[in-house]
Steps between C-alpha positions, in 0.01 A plus 500: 500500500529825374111550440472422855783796628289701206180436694648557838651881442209574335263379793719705750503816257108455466484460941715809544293716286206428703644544797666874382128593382315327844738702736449873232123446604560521861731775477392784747640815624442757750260711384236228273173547564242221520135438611420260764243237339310239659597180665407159441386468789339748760866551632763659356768244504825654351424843611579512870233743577497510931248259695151695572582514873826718414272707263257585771790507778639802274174668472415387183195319309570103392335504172694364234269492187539885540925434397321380179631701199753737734747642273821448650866580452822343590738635792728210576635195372674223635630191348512164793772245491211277374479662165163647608417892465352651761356861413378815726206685347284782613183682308594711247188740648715563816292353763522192728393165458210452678541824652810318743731378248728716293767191332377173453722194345429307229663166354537682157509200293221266669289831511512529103445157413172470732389812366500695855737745371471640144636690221360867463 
C-alpha cells in the first residue's frame, strides 16, 4: 500500500513540474518581440489578421505572404475566462499591416505551437 501512495505523490510531483515549465514557455509580456512565420495553411489561422475586403475597404493591399517574417512587438495582453491568451501586436518597423491595419490579435498559444508566430 505504501508503494502505491509512494507512486502516487511522486506521479503528481512529476505532472506539476511539467505543467510549471509548459506555462514558463508561454510566458509573454508587453514589450516581446516576435516574427510572424508561416501558416500551415495559406491562412493564418490563430492570427486574426482582417478579411481582404476590410483590407481593401481601408485602403490597403490584401497580400498576406508579404506579413511573412514581420518583426513584431507586443502592446496588449489579455487573459479570457477560457484560459486562452489573446495578444495585440503591431510591427516593430512602425508601419501598418497591410498598409490598413495598425493592431492585429493573435491566439498567443495556438500561434506558437503551429509555428505562425515565433521566437526572435
Amino acid at each position: 500500500m505504501i508503494k502505491y501512495a509512494i507512486a502516487l505523490v511522486f506521479s503528481v510531483s512529476v505532472l506539476n513540474a511539467q505543467d510549471s515549465v509548459h506555462l514558463a514557455s508561454t510566458d509573454v509580456e508587453v514589450g516581446d518581440v516576435f516574427e510572424i512565420g508561416q501558416p500551415e495553411t495559406n491562412k493564418y489561422k490563430h492570427i486574426k489578421f482582417p478579411r481582404a475586403n476590410f483590407i481593401i475597404k481601408r485602403g490597403g493591399i490584401a497580400n498576406y505572404k508579404r506579413a511573412e517574417g514581420q518583426k513584431v512587438v507586443v502592446t496588449a495582453i489579455k487573459e479570457k475566462k477560457d484560459g486562452t491568451t489573446l495578444v495585440k501586436i503591431k510591427r516593430t518597423d512602425g508601419n501598418r499591416f497591410f498598409g490598413s491595419h495598425t493592431v492585429v490579435s493573435v491566439d498567443f498559444k495556438e500561434a506558437l505551437e503551429s509555428g505562425e508566430l515565433e521566437t526572435f
